[in-house]
FIVEX-210392 format. One record per residue (C-alpha): chain; residue in one letter; z, y, x; residue number from 1. Coordinates in nm, 3 decimals, always signed. Layout:
REM FIVEX-210392
kette;rest;w;v;u;nr
A;A;Z;Y;X;NUM $
...
***
This chain:
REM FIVEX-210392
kette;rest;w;v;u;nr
A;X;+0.000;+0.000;+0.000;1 $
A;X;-0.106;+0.381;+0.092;2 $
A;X;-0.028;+0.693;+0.043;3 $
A;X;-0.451;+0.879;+0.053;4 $
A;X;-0.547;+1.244;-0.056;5 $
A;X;-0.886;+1.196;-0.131;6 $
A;X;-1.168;+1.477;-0.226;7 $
A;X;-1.440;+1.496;-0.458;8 $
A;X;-1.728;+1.363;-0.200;9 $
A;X;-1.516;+1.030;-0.206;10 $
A;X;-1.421;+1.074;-0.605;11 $
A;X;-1.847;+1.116;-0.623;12 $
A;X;-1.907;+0.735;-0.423;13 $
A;X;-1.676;+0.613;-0.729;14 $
A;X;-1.955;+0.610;-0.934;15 $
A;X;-2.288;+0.641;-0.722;16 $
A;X;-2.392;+0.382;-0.482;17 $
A;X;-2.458;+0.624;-0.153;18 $
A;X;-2.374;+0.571;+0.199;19 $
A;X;-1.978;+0.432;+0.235;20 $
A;X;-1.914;+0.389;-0.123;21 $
A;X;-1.781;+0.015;-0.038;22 $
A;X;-1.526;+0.204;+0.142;23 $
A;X;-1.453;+0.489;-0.129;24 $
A;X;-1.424;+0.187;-0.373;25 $
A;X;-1.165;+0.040;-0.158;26 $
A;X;-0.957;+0.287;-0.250;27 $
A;X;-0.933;+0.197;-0.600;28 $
A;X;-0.796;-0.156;-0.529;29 $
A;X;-0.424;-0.319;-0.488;30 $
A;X;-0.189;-0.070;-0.479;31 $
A;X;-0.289;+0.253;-0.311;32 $
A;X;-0.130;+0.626;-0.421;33 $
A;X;-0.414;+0.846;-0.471;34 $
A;X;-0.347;+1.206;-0.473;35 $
A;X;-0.537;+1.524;-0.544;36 $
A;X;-0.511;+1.887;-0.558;37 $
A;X;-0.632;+2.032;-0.917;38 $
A;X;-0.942;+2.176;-0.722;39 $
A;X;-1.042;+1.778;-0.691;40 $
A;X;-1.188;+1.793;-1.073;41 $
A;X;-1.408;+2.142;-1.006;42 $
A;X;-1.539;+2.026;-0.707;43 $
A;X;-1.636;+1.661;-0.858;44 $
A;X;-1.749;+1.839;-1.144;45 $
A;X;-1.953;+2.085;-0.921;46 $
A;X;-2.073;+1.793;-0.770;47 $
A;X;-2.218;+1.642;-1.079;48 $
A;X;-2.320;+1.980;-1.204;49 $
A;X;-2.595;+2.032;-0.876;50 $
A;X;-2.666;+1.668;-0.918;51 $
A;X;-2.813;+1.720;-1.275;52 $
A;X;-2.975;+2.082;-1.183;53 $
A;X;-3.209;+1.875;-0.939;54 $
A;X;-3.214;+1.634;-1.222;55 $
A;X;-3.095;+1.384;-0.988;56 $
A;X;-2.837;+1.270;-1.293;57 $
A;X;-2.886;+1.270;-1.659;58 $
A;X;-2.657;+1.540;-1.845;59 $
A;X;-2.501;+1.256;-2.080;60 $
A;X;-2.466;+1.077;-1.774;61 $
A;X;-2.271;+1.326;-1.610;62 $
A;X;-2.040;+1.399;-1.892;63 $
A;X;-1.966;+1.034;-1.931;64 $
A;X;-1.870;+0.989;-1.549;65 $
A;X;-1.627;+1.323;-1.628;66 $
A;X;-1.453;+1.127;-1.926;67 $
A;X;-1.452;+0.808;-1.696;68 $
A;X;-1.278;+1.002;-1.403;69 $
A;X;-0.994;+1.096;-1.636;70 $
A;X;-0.865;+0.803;-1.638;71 $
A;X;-0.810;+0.704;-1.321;72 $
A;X;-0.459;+0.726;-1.173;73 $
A;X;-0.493;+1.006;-0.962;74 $
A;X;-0.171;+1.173;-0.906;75 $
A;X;-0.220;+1.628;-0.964;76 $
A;X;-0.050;+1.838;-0.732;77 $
A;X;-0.082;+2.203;-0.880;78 $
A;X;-0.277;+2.417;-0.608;79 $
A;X;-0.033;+2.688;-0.674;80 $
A;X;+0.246;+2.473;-0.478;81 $
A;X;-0.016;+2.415;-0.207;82 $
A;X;-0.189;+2.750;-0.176;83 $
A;X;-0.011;+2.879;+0.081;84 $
A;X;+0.013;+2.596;+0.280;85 $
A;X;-0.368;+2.568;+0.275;86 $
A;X;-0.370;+2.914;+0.440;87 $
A;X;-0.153;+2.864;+0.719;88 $
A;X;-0.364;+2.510;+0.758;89 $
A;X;-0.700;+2.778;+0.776;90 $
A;X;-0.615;+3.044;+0.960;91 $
A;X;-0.464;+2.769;+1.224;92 $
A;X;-0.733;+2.516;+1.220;93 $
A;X;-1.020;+2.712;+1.160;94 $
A;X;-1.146;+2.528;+0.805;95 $
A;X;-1.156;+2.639;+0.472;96 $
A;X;-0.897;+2.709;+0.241;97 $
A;X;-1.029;+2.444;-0.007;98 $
A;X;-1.040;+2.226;+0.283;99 $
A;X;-0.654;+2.312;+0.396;100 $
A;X;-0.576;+2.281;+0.015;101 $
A;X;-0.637;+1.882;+0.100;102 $
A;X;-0.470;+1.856;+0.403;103 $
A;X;-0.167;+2.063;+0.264;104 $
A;X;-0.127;+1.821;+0.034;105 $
A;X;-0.142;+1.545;+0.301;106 $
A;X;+0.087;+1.734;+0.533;107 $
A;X;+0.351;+1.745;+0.247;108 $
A;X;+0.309;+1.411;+0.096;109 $
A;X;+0.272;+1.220;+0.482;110 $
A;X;-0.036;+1.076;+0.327;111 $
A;X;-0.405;+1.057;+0.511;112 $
A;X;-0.708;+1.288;+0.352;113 $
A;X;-0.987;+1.067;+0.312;114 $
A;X;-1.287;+1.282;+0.321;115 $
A;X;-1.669;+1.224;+0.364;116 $
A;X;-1.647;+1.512;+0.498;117 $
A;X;-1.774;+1.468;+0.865;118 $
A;X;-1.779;+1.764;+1.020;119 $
A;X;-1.441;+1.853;+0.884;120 $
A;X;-1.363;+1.534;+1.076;121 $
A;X;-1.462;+1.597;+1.364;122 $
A;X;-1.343;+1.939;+1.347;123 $
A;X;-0.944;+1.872;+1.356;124 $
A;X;-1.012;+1.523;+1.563;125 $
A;X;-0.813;+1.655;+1.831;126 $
A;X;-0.558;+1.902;+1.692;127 $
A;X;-0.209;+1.837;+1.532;128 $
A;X;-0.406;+1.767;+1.218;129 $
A;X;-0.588;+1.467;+1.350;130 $
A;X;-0.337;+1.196;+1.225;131 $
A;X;-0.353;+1.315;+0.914;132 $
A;X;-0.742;+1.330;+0.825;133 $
A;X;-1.013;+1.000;+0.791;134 $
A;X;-1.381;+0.981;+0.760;135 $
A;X;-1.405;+0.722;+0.487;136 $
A;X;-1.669;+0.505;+0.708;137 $
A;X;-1.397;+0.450;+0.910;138 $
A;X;-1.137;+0.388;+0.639;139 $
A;X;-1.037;+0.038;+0.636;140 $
A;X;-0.811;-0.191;+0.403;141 $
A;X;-0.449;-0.152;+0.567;142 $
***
């Protein structure tokens, strides 16, 4: 059993067979505690949105996926009890806020961010963040 923060580009290999999903999917199995910052449902549904503007997805499709992500056991942190956390995590580490929103939450929780995220990676792979971030091609079953 884990404790993962995970963001909306692993939420979006849920439900679409792309690159790593096996290991997204893992993530749903046995007993893991999945965590997420409110911004985790705009972003997914941002996701889906550009998705069906380039008509990559079906509208009804989309809209069914949203009613399918709510109910997953994801357990909400309000950003408001993160917010400031995430700025410290920005200004220090150079990422975003949205992106220090995630890793707040891991920080707080001792959880890992799972992220497809690459870049973002690669980007704290050496600072005091590093133990506390995962590409989800390298996530692997505990």
């Amino acid at each position: 059993m884990g404790k993962y923060v995970v963001d909306a580009s692993v939420g979006f290999k849920w439900f679409f067979p792309e690159e790593y999903d096996e290991q997204a999917e893992v993530l749903l199995t046995g007993s893991h505690t999945l965590l997420v910052p409110d911004l985790f449902y705009v972003e997914f549904a941002n996701i889906l949105w550009k998705h069906t503007q380039k008509k990559d997805i079906d509208e009804k499709v989309a809209k069914n996926i949203l009613l399918s992500l709510a109910s997953f056991t994801l357990q909400v942190t309000s950003d408001a009890s993160l917010y400031r956390s995430a700025f410290e995590i920005a200004s220090l580490s150079g990422c975003s806020a949205y992106d220090g929103l995630y890793l707040a939450l891991a920080v707080r929780e001792e959880a890992v961010f799972i992220t497809a995220d690459k870049r973002l990676v690669n980007q704290l792979s050496q600072g005091p963040l590093a133990k506390y971030i995962c590409a989800v091609e390298t996530f692997s079953h505990p």
